[in-house]
C-alpha positions as a Markdown table, in Angstrom:
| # | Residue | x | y | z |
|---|---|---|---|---|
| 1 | Unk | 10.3 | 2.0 | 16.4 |
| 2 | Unk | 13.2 | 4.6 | 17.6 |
| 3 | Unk | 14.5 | 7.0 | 15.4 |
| 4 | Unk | 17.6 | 7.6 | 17.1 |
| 5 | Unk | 19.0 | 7.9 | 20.8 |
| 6 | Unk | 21.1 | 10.7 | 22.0 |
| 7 | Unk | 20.2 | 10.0 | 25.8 |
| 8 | Unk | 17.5 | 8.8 | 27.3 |
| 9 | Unk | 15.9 | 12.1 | 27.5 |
| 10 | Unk | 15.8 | 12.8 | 23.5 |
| 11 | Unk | 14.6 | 9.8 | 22.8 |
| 12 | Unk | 12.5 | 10.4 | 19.3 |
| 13 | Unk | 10.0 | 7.3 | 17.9 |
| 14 | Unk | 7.3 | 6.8 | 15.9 |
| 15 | Unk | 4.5 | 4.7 | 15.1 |
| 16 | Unk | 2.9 | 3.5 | 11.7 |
| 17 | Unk | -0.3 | 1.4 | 10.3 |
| 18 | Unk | -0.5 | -0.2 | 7.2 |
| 19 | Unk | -4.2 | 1.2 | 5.4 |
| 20 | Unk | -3.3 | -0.7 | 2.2 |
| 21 | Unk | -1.7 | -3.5 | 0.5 |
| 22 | Unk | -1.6 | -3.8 | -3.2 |
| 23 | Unk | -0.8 | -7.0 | -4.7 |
| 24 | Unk | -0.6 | -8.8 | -8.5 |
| 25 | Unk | -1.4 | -12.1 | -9.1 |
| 26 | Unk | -0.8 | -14.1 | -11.8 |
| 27 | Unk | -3.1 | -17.2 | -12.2 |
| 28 | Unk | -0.8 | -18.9 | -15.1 |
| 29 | Unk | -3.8 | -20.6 | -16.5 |
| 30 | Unk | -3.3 | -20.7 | -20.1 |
| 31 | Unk | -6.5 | -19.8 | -21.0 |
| 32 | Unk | -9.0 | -16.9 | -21.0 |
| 33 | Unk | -11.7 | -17.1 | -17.9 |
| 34 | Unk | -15.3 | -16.8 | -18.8 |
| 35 | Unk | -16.0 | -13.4 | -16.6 |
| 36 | Unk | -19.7 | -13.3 | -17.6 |
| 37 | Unk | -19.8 | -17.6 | -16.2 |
| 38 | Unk | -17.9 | -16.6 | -13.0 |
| 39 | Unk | -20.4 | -13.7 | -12.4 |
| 40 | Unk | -23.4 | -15.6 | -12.6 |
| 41 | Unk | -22.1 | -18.3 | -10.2 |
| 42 | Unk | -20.1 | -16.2 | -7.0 |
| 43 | Unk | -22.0 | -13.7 | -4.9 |
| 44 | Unk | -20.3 | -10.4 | -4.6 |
| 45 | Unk | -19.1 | -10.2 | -7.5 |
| 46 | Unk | -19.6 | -7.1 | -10.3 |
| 47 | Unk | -19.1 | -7.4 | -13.8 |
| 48 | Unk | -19.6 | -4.6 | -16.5 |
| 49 | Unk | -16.8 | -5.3 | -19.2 |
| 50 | Unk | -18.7 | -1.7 | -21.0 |
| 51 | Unk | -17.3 | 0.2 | -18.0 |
| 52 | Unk | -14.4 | -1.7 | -16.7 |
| 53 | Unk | -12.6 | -5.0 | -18.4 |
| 54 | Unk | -12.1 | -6.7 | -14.7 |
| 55 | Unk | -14.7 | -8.5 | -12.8 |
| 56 | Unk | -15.0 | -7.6 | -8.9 |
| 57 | Unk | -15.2 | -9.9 | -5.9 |
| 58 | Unk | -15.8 | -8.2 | -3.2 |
| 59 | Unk | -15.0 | -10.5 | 0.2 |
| 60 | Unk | -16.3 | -9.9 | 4.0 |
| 61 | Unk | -12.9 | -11.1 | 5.3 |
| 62 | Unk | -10.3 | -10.2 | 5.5 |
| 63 | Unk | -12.0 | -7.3 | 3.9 |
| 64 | Unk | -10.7 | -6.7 | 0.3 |
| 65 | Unk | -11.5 | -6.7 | -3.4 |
| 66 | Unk | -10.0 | -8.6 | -5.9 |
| 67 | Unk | -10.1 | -7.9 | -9.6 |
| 68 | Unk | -9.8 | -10.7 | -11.7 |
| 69 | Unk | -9.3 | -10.2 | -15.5 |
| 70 | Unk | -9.5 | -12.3 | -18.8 |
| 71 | Unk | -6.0 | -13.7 | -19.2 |
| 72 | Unk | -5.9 | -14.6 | -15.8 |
| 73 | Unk | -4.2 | -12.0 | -13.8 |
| 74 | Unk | -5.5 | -10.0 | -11.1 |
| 75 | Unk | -5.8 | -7.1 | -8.2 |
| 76 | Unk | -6.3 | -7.8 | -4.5 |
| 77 | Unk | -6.6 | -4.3 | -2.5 |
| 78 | Unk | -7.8 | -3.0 | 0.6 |
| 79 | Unk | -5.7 | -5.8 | 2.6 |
| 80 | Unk | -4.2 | -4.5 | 5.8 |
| 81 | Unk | -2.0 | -7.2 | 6.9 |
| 82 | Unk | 0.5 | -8.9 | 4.6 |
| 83 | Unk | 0.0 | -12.5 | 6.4 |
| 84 | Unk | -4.0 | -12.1 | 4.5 |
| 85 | Unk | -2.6 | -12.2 | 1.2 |
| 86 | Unk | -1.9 | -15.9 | 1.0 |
| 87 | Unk | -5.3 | -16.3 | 2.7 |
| 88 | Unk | -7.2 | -14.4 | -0.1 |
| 89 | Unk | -5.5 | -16.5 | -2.8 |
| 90 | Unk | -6.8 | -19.2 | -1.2 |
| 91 | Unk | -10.2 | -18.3 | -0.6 |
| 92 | Unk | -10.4 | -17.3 | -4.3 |
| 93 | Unk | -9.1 | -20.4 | -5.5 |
| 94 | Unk | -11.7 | -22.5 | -3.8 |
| 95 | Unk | -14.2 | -19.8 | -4.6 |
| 96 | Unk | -13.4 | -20.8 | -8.3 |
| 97 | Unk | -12.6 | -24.1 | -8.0 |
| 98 | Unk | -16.6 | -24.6 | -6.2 |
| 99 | Unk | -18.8 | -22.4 | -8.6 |
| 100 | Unk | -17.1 | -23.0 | -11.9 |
| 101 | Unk | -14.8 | -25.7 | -12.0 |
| 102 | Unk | -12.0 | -24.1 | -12.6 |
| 103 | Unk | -8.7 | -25.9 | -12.1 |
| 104 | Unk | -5.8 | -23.6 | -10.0 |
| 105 | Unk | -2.6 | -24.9 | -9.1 |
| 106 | Unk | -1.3 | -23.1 | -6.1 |
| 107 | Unk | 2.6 | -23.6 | -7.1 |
| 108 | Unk | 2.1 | -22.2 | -10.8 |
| 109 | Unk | 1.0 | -18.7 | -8.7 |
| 110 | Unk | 2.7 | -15.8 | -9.1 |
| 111 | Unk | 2.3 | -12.8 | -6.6 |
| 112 | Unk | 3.8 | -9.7 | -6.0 |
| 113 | Unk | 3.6 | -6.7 | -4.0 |
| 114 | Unk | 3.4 | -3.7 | -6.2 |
| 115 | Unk | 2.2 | -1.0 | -3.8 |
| 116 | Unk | 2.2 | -0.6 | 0.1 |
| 117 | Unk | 0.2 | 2.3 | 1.6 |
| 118 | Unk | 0.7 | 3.6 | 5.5 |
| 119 | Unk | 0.5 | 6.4 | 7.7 |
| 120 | Unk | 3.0 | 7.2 | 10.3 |
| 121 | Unk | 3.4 | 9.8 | 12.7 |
| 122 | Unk | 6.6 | 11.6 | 13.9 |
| 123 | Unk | 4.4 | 13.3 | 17.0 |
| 124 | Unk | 6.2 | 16.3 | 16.5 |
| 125 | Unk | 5.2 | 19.5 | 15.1 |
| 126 | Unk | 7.1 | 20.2 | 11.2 |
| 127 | Unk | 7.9 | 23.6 | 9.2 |
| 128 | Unk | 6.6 | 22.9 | 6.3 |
| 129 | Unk | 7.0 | 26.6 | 4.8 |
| 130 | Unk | 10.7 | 25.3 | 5.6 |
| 131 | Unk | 10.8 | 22.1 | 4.7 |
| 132 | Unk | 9.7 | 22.8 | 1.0 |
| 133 | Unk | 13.1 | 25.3 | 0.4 |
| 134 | Unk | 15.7 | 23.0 | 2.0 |
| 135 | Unk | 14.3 | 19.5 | 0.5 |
| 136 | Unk | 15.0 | 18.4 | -2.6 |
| 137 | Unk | 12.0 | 16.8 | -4.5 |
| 138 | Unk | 9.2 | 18.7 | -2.5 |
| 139 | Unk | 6.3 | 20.3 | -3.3 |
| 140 | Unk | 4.1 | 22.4 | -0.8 |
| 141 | Unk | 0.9 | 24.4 | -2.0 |
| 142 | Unk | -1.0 | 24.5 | 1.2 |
| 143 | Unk | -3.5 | 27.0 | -0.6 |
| 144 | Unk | -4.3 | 23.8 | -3.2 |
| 145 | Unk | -3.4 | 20.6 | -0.2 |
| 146 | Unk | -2.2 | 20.8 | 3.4 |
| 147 | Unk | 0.8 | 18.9 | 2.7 |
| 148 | Unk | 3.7 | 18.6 | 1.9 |
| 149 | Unk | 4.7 | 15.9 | -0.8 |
| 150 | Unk | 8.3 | 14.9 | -0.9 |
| 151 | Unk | 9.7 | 12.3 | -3.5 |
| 152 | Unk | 12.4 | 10.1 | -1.6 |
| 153 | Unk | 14.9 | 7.9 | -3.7 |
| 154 | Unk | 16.9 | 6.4 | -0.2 |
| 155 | Unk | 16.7 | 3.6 | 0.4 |
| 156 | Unk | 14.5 | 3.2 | -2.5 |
| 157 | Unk | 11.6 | 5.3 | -4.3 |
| 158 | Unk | 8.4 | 6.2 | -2.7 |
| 159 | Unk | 6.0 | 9.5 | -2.0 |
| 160 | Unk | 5.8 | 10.6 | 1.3 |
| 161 | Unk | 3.0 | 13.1 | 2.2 |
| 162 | Unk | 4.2 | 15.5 | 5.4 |
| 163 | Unk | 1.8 | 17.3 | 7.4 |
| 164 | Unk | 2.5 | 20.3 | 10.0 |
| 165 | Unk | 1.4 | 18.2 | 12.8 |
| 166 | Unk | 3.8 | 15.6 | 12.4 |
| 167 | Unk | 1.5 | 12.9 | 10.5 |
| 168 | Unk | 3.1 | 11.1 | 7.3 |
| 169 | Unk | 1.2 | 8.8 | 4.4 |
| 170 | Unk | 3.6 | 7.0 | 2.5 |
| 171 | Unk | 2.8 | 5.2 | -0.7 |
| 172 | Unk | 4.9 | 3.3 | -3.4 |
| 173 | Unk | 7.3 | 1.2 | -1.1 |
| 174 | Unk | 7.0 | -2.6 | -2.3 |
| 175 | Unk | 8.3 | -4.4 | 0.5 |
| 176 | Unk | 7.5 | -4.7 | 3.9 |
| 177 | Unk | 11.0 | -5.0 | 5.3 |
| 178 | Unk | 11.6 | -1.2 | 3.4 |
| 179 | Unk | 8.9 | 0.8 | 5.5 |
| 180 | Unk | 11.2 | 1.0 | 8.8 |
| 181 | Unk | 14.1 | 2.1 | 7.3 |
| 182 | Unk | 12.4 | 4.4 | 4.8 |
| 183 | Unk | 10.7 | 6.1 | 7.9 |
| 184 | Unk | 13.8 | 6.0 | 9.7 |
| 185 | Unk | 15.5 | 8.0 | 7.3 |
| 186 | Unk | 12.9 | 10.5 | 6.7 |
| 187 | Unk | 13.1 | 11.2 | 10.5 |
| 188 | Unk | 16.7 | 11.5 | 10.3 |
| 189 | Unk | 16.6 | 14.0 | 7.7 |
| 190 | Unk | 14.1 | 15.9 | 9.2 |
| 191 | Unk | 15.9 | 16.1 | 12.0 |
| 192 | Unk | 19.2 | 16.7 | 10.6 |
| 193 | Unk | 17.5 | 19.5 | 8.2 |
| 194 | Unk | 16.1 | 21.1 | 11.7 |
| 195 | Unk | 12.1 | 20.9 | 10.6 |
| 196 | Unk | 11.1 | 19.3 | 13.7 |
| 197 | Unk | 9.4 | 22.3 | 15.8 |
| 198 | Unk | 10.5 | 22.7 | 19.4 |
| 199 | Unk | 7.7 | 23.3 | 21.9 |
C-alpha cells in the first residue's frame, strides 16, 4: 500500500496484518438453547454459566472461539481472515445441527463485524515526545506504556496505538474496506505534522 508519491525516490508505504476479527451473530431462533445439552454433546466446548453466561467452542480451524449464548446470539474471535467467517458459521451450524438437533436456517442469520484488530508499520522512526503536543486526541505516558494512543475520527472512529519505531495497532474499525484509508490518513498526517524521523 503507498502512502503517497512525490518522486520515485520518496516513495513512503506500508504494510499491515490483520491479528483479529470480531464478529456478532445472530442465530434468529426464537427460542432459548439448552447450553448445559450442547456441552454435553460437542467437544471443546466450556460451559460455567456461575462464572460466565456464554458457552465456549473452541475450533482447530480456522482457529477461533465462538461464544454462543441463551437467546441465540453469539461471539466468534481470534479469526484472521474475513473470507473464515462464513466458514465458521457453517461449521457451527452443522456442529449443532449433528450433536443436538438443532434446526439453523442459514438465510435467517445475521452477522456483523463489530471490531477489526491489526498491526501496521510505517518503517519509519516517530517523535512521539512530539507527536503527543501537536495531535489532537493523544495520549503518551511512556513511564506507564511505550505508546502513544491517538483517537482518530477521519474517516471514521478508531484507536490507533503509535510506537517510536514506526509500528501501529489499530483497533475499532468495522469494516475491511476502512483499514487502507484509515492508515492512509494517519501516514499523511504524520507526515504532514513532520513526526516521521529523518535518518
Amino acid at each position: 500500500m503507498v502512502l503517497d508519491v512525490k518522486s520515485e525516490d520518496e516513495i513512503k508505504s506500508l504494510t499491515y496484518t490483520i491479528q483479529n476479527i470480531v464478529v456478532k451473530i445472530s442465530l434468529n431462533l426464537g427460542e432459548d438453547l439448552a447450553l448445559r445439552k450442547i456441552n454435553a454433546k460437542i467437544n471443546n466446548s466450556e460451559y460455567n454459566p456461575e462464572r460466565f453466561p456464554g458457552l465456549f467452542i473452541r475450533f482447530k480451524y480456522p482457529k477461533c472461539v465462538s461464544i454462543i449464548f441463551r437467546n441465540g446470539k453469539l461471539i466468534i474471535t481470534g479469526l484472521k481472515l474475513f473470507n473464515q467467517i462464513d466458514l465458521v458459521i457453517k461449521l457451527l451450524i452443522l456442529k449443532l445441527n449433528e450433536n443436538v438437533k438443532i434446526s439453523i436456517e442459514e438465510s435467517l442469520i445475521v452477522q456483523e463485524i463489530v471490531n477489526i484488530v491489526g498491526t501496521a508499520n510505517f518503517y519509519k522512526q516517530i517523535n512521539l515526545d512530539l507527536a503527543v503536543t501537536v495531535l489532537e486526541n493523544a495520549i503518551y505516558e511512556p513511564e506507564v506504556f511505550p505508546g502513544l494512543v491517538y483517537n482518530s475520527f477521519n474517516p471514521v472512529k478508531s484507536v490507533f496505538l503509535i510506537f517510536s519505531t514506526g509500528k501501529i495497532v489499530f483497533t475499532g474499525i468495522r469494516k475491511e474496506i476502512i483499514i487502507e484509508p484509515a492508515l492512509i490518513n494517519l501516514g499523511r498526517l504524520l507526515d504532514r505534522k513532520k513526526l516521521f524521523m529523518t535518518s
